[in-house]
C-alpha positions as CSV (number, residue, x, y, z in Angstrom):
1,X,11.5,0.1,38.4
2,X,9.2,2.2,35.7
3,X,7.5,0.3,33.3
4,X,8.1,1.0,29.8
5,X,4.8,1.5,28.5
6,X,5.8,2.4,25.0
7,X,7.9,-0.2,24.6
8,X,5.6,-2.5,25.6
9,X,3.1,-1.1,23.4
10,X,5.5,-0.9,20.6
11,X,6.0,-4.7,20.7
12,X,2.6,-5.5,21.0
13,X,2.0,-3.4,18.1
14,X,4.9,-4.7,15.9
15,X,3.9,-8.7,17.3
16,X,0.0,-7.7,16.0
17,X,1.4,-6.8,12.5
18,X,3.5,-9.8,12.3
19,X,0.2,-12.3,13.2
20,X,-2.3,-10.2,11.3
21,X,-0.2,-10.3,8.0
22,X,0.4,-14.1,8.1
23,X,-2.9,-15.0,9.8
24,X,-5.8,-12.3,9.0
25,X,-8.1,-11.0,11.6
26,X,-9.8,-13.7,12.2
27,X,-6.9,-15.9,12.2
28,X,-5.1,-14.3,14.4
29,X,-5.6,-14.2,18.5
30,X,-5.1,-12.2,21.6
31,X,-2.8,-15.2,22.9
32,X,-0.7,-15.7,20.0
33,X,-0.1,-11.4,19.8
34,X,0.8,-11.6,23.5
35,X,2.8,-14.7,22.9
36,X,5.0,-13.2,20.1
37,X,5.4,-10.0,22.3
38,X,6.2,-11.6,25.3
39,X,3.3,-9.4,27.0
40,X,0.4,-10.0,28.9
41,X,-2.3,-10.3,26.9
42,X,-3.9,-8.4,29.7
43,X,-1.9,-5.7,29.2
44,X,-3.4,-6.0,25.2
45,X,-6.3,-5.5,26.7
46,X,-5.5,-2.5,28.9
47,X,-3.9,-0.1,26.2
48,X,-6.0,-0.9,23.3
49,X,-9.2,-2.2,24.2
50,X,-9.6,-5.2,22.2
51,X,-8.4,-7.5,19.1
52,X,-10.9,-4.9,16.7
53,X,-9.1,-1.6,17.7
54,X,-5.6,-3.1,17.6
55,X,-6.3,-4.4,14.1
56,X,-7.3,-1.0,13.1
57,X,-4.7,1.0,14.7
58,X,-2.5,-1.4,12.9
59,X,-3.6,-1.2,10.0
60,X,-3.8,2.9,9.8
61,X,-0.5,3.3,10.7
62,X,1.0,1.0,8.6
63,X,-1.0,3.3,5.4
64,X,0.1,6.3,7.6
65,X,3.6,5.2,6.7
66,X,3.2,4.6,3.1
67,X,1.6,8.0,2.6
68,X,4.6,9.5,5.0
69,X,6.9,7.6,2.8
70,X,5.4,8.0,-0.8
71,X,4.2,11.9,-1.8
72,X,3.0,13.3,-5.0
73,X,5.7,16.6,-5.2
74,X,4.4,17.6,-8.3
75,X,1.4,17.3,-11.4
76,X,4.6,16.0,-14.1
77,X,4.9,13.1,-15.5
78,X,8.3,12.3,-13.8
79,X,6.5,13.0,-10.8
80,X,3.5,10.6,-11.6
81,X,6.3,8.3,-12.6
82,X,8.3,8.7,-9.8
83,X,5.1,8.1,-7.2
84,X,4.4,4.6,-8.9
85,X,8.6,4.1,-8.1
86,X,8.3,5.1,-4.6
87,X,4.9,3.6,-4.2
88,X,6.5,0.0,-5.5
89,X,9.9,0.8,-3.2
90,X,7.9,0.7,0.0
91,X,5.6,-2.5,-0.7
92,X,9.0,-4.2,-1.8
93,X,10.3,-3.2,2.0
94,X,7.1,-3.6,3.4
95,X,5.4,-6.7,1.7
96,X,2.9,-6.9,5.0
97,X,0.8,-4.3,4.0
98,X,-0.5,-6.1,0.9
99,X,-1.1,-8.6,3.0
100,X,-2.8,-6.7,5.4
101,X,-5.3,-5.0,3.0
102,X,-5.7,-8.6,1.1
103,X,-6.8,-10.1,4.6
104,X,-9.5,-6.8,5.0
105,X,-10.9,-7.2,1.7
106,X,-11.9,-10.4,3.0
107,X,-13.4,-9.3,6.1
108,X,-17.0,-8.0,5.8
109,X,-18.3,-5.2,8.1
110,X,-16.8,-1.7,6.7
111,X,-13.0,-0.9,6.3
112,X,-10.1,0.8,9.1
113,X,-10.5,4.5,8.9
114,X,-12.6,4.3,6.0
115,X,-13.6,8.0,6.6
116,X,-10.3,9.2,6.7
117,X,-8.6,7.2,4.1
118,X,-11.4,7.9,1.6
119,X,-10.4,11.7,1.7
120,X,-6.5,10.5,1.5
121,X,-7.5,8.6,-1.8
122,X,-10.0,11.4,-3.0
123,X,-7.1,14.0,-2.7
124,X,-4.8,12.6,-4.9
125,X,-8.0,12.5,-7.7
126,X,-8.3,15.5,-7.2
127,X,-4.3,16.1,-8.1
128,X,-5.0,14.3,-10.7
129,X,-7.4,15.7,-12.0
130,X,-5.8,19.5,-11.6
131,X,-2.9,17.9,-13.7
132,X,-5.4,16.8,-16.5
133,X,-6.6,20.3,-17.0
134,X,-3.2,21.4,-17.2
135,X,-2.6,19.3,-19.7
136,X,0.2,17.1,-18.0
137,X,-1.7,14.0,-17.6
138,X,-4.2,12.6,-20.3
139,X,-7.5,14.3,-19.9
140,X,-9.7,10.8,-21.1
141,X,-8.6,9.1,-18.1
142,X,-10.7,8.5,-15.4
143,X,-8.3,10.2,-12.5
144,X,-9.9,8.0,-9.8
145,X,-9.3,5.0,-12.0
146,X,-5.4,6.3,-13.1
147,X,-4.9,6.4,-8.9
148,X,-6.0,2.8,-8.7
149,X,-4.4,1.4,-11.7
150,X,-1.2,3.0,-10.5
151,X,-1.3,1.6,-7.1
152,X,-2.0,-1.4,-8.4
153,X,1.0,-1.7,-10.9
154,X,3.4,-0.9,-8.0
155,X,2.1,-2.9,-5.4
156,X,1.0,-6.1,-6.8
157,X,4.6,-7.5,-7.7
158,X,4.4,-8.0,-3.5
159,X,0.8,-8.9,-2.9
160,X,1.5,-12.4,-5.4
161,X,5.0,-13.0,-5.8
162,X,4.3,-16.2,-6.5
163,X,3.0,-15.3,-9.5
164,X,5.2,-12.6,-10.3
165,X,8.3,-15.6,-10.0
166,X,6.2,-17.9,-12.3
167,X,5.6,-15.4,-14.9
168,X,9.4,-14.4,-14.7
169,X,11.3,-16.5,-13.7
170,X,12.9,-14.8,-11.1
171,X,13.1,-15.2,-7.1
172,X,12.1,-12.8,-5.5
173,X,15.4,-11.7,-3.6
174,X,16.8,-11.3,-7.2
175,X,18.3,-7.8,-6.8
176,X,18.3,-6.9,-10.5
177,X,15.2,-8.3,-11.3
178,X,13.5,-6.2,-8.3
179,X,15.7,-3.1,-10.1
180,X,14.1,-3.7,-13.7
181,X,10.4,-4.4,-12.2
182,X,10.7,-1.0,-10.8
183,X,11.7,0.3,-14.0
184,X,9.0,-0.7,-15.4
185,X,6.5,0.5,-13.2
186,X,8.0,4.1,-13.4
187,X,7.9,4.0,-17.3
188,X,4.8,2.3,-17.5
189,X,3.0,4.8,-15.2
190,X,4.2,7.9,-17.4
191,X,2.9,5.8,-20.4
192,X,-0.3,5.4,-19.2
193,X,-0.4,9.4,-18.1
194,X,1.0,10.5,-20.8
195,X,-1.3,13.4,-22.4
196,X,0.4,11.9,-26.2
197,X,-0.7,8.0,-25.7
198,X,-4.7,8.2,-26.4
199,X,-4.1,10.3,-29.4
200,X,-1.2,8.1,-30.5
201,X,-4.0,5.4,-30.1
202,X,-6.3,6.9,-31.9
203,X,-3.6,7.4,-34.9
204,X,-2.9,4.0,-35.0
205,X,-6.1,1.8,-34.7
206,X,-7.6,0.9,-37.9
């Protein structure tokens, strides 16, 4: 009988995310991933070297995802609205990323793919800042720090929901709260893009 080595891989893969989410890198061992896979940690071992390059493969395709599922179409402000939505819709279904990026922030030594994900990031600045010139996104913001605040507005709703229930009020299964959060993020990031809301600022401070 073959052996299915992309299954196997597959569940060693989906096992590591399940332990690194909930336990961090260092939290997290060989035994316990080959454990929840029901694979020999051997075979760990054999098709991705060690706990370091699973963690990073991991982690990379899990952003690989995101950046799969969540694309700027456009330089509008529906669009920039619209990528703070989708960007919020996939940490709701995907709450282990957060946790994921929480755990590397944590880690010292330099970040997964930091090469390659800096030029992801640096991209959509640079969309950014094409839409500022063209006068669809307000041209005193800092594009890099728009991309971040954005991110940030989406995703942190998943990365504490323990804070986001005590602030609300709400459990986090509640279906119409989770609908009105991501309301808000959409509106809030085409507020904060909006070319009119510095200058309506500037109308309106004493």
């Amino acid at each position: 009988m073959a052996w299915d080595t992309d299954g196997t891989q597959r569940r060693l893969r989906d096992a590591a995310l399940v332990e690194f989410a909930a336990h961090g890198f260092e939290g997290t061992t060989v035994s316990s991933i080959a454990t929840r896979s029901g694979v020999n940690k051997e075979r760990l071992y054999s098709y991705f070297g060690d706990k370091k390059s699973l963690w990073d493969l991991v982690l990379t395709t899990e952003l690989e995802r995101l950046a799969t599922a969540v694309e700027l179409a456009g330089a509008g402000l529906n669009d920039i609205g619209e990528f703070a939505g989708a960007t919020y819709d996939y940490h709701a279904a995907h709450p282990e990323l957060g946790r994921l990026l929480q755990w590397e922030g944590l880690q010292s030594g330099p970040p997964a793919h930091a090469e390659v994900r800096t030029t992801h990031y640096r991209e959509k600045v640079a969309r950014f800042a094409s839409a500022q010139r063209d006068g669809f996104v307000d041209p005193e913001i800092d594009p890099a720090h728009l991309v971040f605040t954005l991110i940030a507005l989406a995703a942190w709703w998943q990365t504490v929901p323990q804070l986001a229930e005590m602030i609300t009020g709400a459990q986090p299964d509640d279906q119409q709260e989770r609908a009105a959060r991501r309301r808000f993020v959409v509106e809030a990031a085409r507020r904060i893009a909006s070319p009119s809301s510095s200058s309506e600022s500037a109308r309106t401070s004493p």
